[in-house]
C-alpha positions as CSV (number, residue, x, y, z in Angstrom):
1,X,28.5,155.0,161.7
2,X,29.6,157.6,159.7
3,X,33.3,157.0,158.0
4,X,35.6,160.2,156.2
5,X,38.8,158.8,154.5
6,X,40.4,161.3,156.0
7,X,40.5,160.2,159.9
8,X,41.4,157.0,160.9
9,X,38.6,156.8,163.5
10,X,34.8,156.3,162.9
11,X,32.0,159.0,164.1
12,X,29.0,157.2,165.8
13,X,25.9,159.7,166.5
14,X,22.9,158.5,168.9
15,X,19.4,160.1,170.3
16,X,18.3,160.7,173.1
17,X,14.5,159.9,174.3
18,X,13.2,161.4,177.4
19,X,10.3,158.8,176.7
20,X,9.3,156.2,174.6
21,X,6.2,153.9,174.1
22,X,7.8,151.2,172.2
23,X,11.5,150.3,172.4
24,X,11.5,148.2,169.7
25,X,10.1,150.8,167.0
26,X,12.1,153.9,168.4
27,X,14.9,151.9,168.1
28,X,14.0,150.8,164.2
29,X,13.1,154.0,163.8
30,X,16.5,155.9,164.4
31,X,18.3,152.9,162.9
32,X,16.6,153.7,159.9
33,X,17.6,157.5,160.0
34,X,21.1,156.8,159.7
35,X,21.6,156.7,163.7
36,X,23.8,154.1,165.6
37,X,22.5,153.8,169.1
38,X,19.3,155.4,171.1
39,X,19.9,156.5,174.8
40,X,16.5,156.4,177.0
41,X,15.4,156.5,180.3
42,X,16.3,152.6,182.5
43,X,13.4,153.1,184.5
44,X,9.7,153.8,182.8
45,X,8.4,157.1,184.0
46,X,5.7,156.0,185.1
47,X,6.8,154.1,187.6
48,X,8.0,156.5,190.1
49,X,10.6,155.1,192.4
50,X,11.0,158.0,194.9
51,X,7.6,158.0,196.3
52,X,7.1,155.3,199.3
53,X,4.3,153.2,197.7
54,X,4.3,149.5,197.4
55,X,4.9,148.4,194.2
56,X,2.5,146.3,192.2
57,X,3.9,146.4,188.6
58,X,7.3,146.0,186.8
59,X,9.4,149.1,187.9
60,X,10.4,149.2,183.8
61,X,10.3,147.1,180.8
62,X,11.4,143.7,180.1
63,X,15.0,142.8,179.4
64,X,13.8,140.6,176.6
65,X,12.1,142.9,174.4
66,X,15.4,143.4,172.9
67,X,18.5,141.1,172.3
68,X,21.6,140.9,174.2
69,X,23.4,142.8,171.2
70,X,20.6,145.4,170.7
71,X,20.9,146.5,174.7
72,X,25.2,146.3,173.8
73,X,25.4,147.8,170.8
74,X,22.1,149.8,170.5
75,X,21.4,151.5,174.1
76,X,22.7,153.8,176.1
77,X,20.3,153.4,179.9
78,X,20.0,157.1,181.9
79,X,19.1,156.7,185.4
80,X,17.0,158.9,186.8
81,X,18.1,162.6,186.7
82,X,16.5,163.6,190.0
83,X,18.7,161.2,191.9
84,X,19.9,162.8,195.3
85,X,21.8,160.2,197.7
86,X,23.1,163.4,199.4
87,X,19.5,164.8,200.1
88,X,19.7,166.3,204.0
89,X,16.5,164.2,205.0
90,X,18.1,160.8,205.9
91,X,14.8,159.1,204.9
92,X,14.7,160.6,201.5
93,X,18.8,160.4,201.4
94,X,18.1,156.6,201.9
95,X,15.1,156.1,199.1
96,X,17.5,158.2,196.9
97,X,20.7,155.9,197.7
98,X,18.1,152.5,196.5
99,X,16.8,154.3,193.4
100,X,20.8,154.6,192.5
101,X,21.8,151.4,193.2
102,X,18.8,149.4,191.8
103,X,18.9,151.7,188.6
104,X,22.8,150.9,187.9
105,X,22.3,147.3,189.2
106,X,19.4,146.8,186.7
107,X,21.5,149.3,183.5
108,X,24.9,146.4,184.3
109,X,22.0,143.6,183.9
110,X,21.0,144.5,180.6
111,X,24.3,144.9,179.1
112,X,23.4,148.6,178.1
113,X,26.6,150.4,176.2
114,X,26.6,153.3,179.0
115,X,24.7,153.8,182.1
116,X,23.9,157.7,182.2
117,X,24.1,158.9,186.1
118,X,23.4,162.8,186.3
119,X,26.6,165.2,187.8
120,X,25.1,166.6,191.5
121,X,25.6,169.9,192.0
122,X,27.2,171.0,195.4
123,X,27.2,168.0,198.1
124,X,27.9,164.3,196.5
125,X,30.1,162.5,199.0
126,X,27.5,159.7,199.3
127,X,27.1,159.7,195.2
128,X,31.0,159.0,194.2
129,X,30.6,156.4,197.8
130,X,27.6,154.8,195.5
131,X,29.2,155.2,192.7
132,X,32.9,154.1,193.8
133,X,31.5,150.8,194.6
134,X,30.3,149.8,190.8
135,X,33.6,151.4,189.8
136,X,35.4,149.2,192.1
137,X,33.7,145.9,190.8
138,X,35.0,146.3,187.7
139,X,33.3,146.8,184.3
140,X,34.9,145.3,181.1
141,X,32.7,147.1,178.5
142,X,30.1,149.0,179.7
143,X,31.4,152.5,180.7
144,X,29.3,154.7,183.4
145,X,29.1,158.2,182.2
146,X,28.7,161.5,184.1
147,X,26.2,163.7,182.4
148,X,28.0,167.5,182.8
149,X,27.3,170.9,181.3
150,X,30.2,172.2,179.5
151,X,30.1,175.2,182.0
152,X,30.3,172.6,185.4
153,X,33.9,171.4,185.1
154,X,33.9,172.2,188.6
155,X,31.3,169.6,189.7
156,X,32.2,167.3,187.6
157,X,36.2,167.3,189.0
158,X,34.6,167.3,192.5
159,X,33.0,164.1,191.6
160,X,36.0,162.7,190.2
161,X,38.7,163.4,192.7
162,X,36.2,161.3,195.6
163,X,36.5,158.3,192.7
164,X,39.1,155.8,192.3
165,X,40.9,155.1,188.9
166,X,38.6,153.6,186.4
167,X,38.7,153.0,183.1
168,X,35.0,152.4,183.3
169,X,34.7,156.4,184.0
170,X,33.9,158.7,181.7
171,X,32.1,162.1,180.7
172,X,28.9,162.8,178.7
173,X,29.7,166.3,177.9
174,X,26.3,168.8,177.6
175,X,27.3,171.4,175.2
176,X,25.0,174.4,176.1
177,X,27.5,177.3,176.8
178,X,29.9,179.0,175.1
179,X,32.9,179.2,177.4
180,X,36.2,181.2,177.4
181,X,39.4,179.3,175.5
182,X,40.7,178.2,178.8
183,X,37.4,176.4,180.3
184,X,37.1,174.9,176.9
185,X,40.5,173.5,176.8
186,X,40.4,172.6,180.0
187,X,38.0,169.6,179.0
188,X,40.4,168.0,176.6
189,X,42.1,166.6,179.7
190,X,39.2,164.3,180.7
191,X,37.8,161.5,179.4
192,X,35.2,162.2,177.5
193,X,32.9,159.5,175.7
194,X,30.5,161.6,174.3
195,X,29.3,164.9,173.1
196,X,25.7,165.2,173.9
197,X,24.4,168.3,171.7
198,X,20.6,169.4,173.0
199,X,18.2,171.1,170.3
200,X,18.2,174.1,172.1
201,X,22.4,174.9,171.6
202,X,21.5,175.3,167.8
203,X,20.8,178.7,166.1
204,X,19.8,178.6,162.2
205,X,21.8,179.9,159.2
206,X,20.6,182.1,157.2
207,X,19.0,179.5,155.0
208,X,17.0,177.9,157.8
209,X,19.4,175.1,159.0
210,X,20.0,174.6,162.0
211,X,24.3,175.1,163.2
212,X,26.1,175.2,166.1
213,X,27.2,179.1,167.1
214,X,30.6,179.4,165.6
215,X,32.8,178.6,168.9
216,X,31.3,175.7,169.6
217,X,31.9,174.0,166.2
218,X,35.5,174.6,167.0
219,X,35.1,173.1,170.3
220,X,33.2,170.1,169.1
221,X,35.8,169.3,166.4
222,X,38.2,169.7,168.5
223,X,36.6,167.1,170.8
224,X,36.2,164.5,168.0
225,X,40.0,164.2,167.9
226,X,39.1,162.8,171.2
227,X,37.1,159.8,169.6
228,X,34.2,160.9,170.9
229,X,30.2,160.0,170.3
230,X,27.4,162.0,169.6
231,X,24.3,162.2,171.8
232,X,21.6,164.0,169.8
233,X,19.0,165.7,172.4
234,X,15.1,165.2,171.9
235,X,14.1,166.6,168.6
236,X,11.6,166.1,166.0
237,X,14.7,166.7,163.0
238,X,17.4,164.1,164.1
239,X,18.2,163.5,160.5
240,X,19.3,167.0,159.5
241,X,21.1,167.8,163.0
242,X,22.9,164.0,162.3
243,X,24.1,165.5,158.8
244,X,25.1,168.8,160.1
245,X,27.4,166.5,162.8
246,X,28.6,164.5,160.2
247,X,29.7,167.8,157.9
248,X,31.6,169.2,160.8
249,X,33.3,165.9,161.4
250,X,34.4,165.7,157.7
251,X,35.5,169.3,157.8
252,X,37.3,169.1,161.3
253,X,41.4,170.5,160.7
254,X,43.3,167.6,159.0
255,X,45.7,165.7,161.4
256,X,49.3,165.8,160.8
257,X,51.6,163.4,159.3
258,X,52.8,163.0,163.3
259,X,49.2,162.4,164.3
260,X,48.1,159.9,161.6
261,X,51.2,157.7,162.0
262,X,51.1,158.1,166.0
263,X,47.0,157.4,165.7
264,X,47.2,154.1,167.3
265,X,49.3,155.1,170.0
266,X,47.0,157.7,171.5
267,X,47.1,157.7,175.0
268,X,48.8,154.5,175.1
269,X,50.8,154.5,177.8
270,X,54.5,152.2,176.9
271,X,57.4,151.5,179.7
272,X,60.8,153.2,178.0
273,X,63.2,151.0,176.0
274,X,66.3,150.1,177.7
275,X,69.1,149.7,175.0
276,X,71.8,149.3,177.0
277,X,70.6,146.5,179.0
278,X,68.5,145.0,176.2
279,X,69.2,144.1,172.5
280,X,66.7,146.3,170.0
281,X,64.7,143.7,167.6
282,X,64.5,143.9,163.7
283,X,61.2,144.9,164.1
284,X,61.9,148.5,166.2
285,X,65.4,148.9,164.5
286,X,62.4,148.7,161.0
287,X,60.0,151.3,162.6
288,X,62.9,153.9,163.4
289,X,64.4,153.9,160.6
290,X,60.2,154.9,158.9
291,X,61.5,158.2,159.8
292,X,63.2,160.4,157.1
293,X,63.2,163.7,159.0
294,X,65.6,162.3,161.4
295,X,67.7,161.1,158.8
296,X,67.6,164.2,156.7
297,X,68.7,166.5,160.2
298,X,71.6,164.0,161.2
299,X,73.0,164.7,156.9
300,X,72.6,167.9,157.1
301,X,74.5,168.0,160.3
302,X,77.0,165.9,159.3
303,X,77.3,167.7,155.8
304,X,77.6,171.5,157.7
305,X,80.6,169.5,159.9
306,X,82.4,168.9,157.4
307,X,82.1,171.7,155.2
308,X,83.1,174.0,158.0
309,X,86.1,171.9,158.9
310,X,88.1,170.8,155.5
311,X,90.6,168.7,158.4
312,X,87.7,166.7,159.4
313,X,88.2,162.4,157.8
314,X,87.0,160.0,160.4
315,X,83.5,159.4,161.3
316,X,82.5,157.1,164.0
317,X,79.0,156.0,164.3
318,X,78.5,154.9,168.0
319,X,75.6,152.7,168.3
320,X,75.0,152.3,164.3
321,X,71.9,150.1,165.1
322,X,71.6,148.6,161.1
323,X,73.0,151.5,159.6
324,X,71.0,154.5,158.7
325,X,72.7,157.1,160.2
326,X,76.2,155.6,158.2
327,X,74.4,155.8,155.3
328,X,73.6,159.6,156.5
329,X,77.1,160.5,157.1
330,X,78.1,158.8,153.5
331,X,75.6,161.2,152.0
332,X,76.6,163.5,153.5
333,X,80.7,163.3,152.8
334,X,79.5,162.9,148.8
335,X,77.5,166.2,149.2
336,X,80.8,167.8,150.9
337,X,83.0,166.3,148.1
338,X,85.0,164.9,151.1
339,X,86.5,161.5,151.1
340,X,86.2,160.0,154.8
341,X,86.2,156.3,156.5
342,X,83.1,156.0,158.8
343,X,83.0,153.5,161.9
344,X,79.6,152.1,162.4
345,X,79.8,150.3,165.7
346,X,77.2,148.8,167.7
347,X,77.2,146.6,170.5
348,X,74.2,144.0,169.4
349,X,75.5,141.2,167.7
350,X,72.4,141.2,165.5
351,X,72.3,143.8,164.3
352,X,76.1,143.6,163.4
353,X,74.9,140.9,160.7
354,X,72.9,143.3,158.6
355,X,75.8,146.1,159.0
356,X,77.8,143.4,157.5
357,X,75.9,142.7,154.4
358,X,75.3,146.1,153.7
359,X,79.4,146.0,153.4
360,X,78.9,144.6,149.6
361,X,76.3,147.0,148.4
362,X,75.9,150.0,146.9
363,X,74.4,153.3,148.8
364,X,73.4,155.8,146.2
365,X,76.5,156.3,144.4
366,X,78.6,156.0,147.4
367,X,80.4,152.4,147.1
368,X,79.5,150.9,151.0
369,X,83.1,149.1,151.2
370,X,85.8,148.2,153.4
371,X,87.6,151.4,151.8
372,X,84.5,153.6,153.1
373,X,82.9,152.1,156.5
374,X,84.8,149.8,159.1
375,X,82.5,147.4,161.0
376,X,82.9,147.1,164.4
377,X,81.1,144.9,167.4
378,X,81.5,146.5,170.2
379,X,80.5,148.5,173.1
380,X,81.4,151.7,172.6
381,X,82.3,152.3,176.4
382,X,85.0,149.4,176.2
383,X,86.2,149.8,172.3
384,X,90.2,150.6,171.9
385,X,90.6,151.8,168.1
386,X,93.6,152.6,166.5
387,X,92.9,156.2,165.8
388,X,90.6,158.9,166.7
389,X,87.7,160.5,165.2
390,X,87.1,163.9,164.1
391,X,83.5,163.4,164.6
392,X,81.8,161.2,166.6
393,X,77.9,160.7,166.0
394,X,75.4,159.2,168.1
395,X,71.5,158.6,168.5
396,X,71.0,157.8,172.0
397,X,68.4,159.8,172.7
398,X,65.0,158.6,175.0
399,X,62.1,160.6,174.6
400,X,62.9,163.2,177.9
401,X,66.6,163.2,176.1
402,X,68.5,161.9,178.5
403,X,66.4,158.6,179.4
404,X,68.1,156.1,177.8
405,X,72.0,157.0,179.4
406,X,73.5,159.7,176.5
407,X,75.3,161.7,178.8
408,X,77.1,158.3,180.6
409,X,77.8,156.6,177.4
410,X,79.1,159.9,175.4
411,X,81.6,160.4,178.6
412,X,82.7,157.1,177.5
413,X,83.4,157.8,174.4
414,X,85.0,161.1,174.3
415,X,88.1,159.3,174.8
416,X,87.3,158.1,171.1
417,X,87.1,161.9,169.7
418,X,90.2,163.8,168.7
419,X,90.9,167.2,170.8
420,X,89.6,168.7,168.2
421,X,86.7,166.7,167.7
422,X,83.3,167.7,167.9
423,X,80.1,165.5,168.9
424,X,76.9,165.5,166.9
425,X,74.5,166.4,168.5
426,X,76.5,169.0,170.7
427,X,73.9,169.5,173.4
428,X,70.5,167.8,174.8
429,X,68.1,169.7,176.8
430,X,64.8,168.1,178.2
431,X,61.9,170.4,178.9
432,X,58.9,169.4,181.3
433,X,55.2,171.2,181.8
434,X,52.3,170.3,183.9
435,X,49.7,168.1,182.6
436,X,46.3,167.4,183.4
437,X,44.5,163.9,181.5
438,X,42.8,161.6,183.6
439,X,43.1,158.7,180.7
440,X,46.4,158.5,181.2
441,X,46.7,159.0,184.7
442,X,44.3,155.7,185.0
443,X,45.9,154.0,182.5
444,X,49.2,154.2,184.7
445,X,47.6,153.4,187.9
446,X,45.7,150.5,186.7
447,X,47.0,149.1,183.9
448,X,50.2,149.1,185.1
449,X,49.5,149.5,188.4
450,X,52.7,152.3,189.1
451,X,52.6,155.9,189.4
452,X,56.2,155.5,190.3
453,X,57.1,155.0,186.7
454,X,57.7,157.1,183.7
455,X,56.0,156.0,180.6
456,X,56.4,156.9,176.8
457,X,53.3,158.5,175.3
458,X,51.1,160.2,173.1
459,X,49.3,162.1,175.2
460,X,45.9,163.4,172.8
461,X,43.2,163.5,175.4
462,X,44.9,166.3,178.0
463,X,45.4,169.3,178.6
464,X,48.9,171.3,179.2
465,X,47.9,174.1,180.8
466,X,51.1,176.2,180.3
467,X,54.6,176.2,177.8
468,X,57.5,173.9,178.7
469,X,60.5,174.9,180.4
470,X,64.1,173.9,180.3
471,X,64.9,171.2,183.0
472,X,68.3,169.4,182.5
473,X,70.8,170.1,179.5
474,X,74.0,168.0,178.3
475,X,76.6,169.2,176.2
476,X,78.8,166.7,174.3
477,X,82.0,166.4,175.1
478,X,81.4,167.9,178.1
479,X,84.2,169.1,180.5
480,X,81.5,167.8,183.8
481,X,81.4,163.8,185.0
482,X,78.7,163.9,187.0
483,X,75.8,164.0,185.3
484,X,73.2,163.6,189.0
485,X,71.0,166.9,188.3
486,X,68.2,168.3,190.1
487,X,65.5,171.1,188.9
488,X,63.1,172.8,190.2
489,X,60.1,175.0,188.7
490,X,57.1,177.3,189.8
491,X,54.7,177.6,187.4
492,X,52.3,180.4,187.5
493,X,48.3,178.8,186.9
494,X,45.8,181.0,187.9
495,X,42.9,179.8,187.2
496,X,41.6,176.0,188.5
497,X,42.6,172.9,186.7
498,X,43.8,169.4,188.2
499,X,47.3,168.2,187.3
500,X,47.9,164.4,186.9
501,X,51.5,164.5,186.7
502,X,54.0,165.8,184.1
503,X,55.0,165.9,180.8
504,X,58.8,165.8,179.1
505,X,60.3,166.7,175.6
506,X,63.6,167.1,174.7
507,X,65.5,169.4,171.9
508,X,69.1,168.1,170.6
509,X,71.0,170.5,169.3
510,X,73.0,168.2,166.5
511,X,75.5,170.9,165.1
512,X,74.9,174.7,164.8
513,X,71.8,175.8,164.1
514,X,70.5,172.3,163.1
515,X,68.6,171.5,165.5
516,X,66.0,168.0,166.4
517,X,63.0,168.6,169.0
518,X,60.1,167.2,170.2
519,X,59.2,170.5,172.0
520,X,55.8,171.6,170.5
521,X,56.9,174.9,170.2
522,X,59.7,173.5,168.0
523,X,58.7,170.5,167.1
524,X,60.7,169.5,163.8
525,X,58.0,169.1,161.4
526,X,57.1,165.3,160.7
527,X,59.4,163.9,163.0
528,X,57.7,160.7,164.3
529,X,60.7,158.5,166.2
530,X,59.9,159.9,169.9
531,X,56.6,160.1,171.6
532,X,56.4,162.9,175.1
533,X,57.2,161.2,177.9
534,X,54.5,161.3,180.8
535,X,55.9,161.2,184.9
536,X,52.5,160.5,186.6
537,X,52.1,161.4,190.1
538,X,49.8,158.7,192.4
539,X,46.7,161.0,193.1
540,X,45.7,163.8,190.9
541,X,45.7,167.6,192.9
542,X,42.8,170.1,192.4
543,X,44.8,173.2,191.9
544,X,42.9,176.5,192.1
545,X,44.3,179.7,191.1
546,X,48.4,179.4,192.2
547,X,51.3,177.9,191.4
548,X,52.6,173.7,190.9
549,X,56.3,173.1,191.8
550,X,57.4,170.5,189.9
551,X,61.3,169.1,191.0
552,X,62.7,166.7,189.1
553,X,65.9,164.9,190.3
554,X,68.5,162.8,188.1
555,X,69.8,160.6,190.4
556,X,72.7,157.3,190.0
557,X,74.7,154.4,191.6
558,X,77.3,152.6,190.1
559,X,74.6,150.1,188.3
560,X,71.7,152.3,187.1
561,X,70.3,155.9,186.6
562,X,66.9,157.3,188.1
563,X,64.4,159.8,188.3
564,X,63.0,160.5,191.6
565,X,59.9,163.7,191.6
566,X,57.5,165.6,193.1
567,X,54.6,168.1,192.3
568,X,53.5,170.6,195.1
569,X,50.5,173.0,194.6
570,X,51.1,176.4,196.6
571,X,48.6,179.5,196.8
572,X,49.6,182.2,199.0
573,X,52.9,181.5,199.5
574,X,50.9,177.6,201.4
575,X,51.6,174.6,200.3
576,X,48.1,173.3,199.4
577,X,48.7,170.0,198.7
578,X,51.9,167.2,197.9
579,X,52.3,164.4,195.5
580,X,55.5,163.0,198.0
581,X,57.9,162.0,196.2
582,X,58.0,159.5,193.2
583,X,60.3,156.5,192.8
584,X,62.5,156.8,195.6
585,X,66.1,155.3,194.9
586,X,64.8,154.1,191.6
587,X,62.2,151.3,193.7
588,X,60.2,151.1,190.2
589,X,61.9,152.3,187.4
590,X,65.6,152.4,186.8
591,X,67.7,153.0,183.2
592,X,70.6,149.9,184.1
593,X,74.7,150.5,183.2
594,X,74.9,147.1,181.9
């Protein structure tokens, strides 16, 4: 295991033996080289288990020439590369379908880390049928791996698309070509376990070591940030090529302040908060308010307010939480040299207690009195005060904007905001764009067990094929009380990739050119309080060479609020294939009134 203080994730790099005459030694042998596991043939070569002869001997070794934990920990078990249950020849087709199952049957009896199957080329119906039955039995640790050139996507998504959802499922990826930036991209959106880097990819530098060609170390970095192993192929110097992994994993491009906090959350897919129906807890009231940047916009906002309106006074907080966007707005009327009385109302009860005894304390510089800041418990939709505010501030944004009910509660509370008011932020947009990641598609439709829900995450291991485009946009106050929307976009994608849903952002445009985003074109720097939200669709679609409709709809009743979509692939002016539409009338997820 190889460990860099700089990534919060551990490199593990393995061999691979195309034969081996004593388990035991190869295996002390590369543990003693610095390597963590060994990947070898299940079945002994020797014993050849196509050919129609009667079998007199052991078909491999024993299982107990190793430990339980060795075959866990240690091994990775191939099964036979030549494997062909889609052979034409039913007689060989059916010698070929026992040699699978026994090989996968006897890889899940050992325990082995990974049981290596081979990708077919061209026909494999009756492989992902083979296949598709493990997969459906359920593995808790062991993964089954797909072993794929870099240059096969195609076979390998064939494969895939005949499989069910399995978190079991995953790719050995051969690096042997160097591939155009799309093709390599492309791979990010699957779920790839390891990089398996043969002898024969590596050219030597000018002092006699052996490197990867320039591409591919970018490429294979890139792929760490996956968390993915290294396979080493047969060679005699595993030692050196081990190091040369291990320098470009230390030298991969540092992750961002977003990335290191939001490690943990990868591809963890979360169902959306619901404020308004629930109570927030200390404990996520404590993680938002880890954020400066936020913070720092909602000041500066604030602070340009006032500055460009000397009139401006009263400053009402709606939905204060436990007070750090008050303590914004304070800083911000010292910076203005502007004397103002700021409302910080909130509905929960709880959190009314700390807003309470911050009353007594100072704020730096600013005395946090009765004088300054008027506590109030309330729901903002219902509240009656006895004067208006010139500014009315709010942070009720979900991570596709308008998720967690801004535009219903801000139509509430207009009648709150003088007529010459303003609202910060002034306008939400939320922008969506394709996605293809298999991880998170599974993780939906097994973990949760709903593609007809929305879910907040950090989506690392996919791939967004194009930029986002605008979808919905709220302005605050707005003139319009019917906030139902509906959207729909054709994106151009020529060249084949399979889409697992769609992804959402949002950009809030707080006052003038201050602006807080999510987009990744405009991502404010740092920001860390909203993860992408990810609309999964219930089977994935093979799209090749066209365009993918996405409509989105914004739909409502007098209790809740709902999404409803769709994704359509169309070439030639066809459709090509449907996801049908998600969620109808809000039958899984719904964003409640009350």
């Amino acid at each position: 295991m190889f460990v860099c203080k700089d990534f919060p994730w551990q490199l593990y790099v393995g061999k691979d033996y195309s034969v081996n005459n004593s388990l035991r030694a190869e295996l002390d042998s590369s543990l003693n080289k610095q390597l963590d596991f060994i990947r070898i043939p299940l079945v002994h070569p020797r014993y050849s288990q196509h050919h129609n002869v009667k079998r007199i001997q052991p078909m491999t070794r024993s299982d107990s020439c190793l430990s339980s934990q060795q075959w866990n920990n240690c091994i990775q078990g191939k099964c036979t590369s030549e494997i062909d249950p889609d052979h034409a020849n039913p007689e060989i087709r059916a010698k070929w379908e026992n040699v699978m199952m026994n090989e996968i049957r006897w890889g899940t009896h050992l325990g082995v880390n990974a049981i290596i199957l081979t990708c077919p080329k061209g026909q494999n119906d009756n492989f992902a049928r083979i296949l598709n039955q493990y997969l459906e039995k359920g593995f808790y640790y062991q993964k089954i791996l797909i072993q794929v050139s870099n240059a096969s996507w195609e076979d390998w998504n064939s494969l895939r698309l005949k499989c069910g959802p399995s978190t079991a499922l995953g790719v050995s990826l051969v690096i042997d070509s160097s591939l155009s930036p799309w093709e390599m991209q492309r791979w990010f959106g699957e779920p790839i376990h390891t990089i398996y880097l043969p002898r024969g990819v590596f050219i030597n530098n000018k002092d006699g070591y052996p490197i990867l060609p320039k591409d591919l170390q970018v490429f294979v970095q890139s792929l760490f940030k996956l968390k993915s192993n290294v396979v080493i192929g047969p060679c005699r110097d595993p030692e050196q090529i081990r190091g040369y992994v291990c320098y470009l994993f230390k030298n991969q491009p540092p992750l961002s302040q977003l990335q290191n906090f939001s490690f943990e959350f990868w591809d963890v897919s979360q169902i959306p908060l619901q404020p308004l129906m629930h109570n927030l807890e200390s404990a996520t009231y404590e993680i938002f308010e880890k954020d400066p940047v936020k913070y720092n916009l909602y000041e500066e906002a604030i602070y340009l307010a006032l500055k460009d309106n000397p009139q401006f006074s009263i400053i009402m907080v709606v939905g204060a939480g436990r007070g750090p966007i008050v303590k914004a707005a304070l800083r911000a009327s010292k910076r203005a040299s502007r004397k103002t009385l700021v409302y910080a109302l909130d509905k929960n009860p709880n959190a009314i207690v700390t807003l309470y005894n911050l009353l007594s304390k100072k704020y730096i510089g600013t005395e946090w009195i009765h004088e300054n800041v008027k506590v109030i418990e309330s729901d903002m939709r219902y509240w009656n005060p006895e004067e208006k505010a010139d500014i009315i501030v709010s942070e009720l944004l979900g991570s596709f904007g308008d998720n967690e009910l801004e535009p219903e509660c801000l139509e509430c509370a207009k009648r709150l905001l003088k007529d010459t008011g303003i609202s910060i932020p002034s306008k939400s947009i939320n922008y969506i764009a394709p996605l293809s990641t298999q991880k998170n598609w599974t993780n939906a439709v097994t973990n949760h067990n709903s593609a007809d829900t929305p879910y907040v995450c950090m989506p690392a291991n996919a791939f967004i094929p194009v930029k986002s485009v605008k979808c919905f946009e709220f302005e605050y106050p707005s003139t319009n009380t019917n906030y139902n929307r509906f959207y729909k976009h054709s994106f151009s994608i020529e060249k084949p990739f399979t889409v697992h849903g769609f992804v959402g952002y949002f950009e809030s445009i707080l006052y003038g050119n201050v602006i807080m985003s999510i987009k990744p074109e405009t991502h404010s720097e740092d920001m860390q309080s909203w993860f992408p939200m990810y609309f999964p669709i219930k089977q994935p679609i093979y799209c090749y060479g066209g365009n993918v409709d996405i409509a989105v709809w914004r739909c409502s009743s007098s209790e809740k609020v709902w999404y409803e979509w769709e994704v359509v692939f169309v070439k030639e002016g066809q459709m090509r294939a449907n996801s049908g539409i998600h969620n109808t009338n809000g039958k899984s997820y719904w964003i409640g009134k009350t």
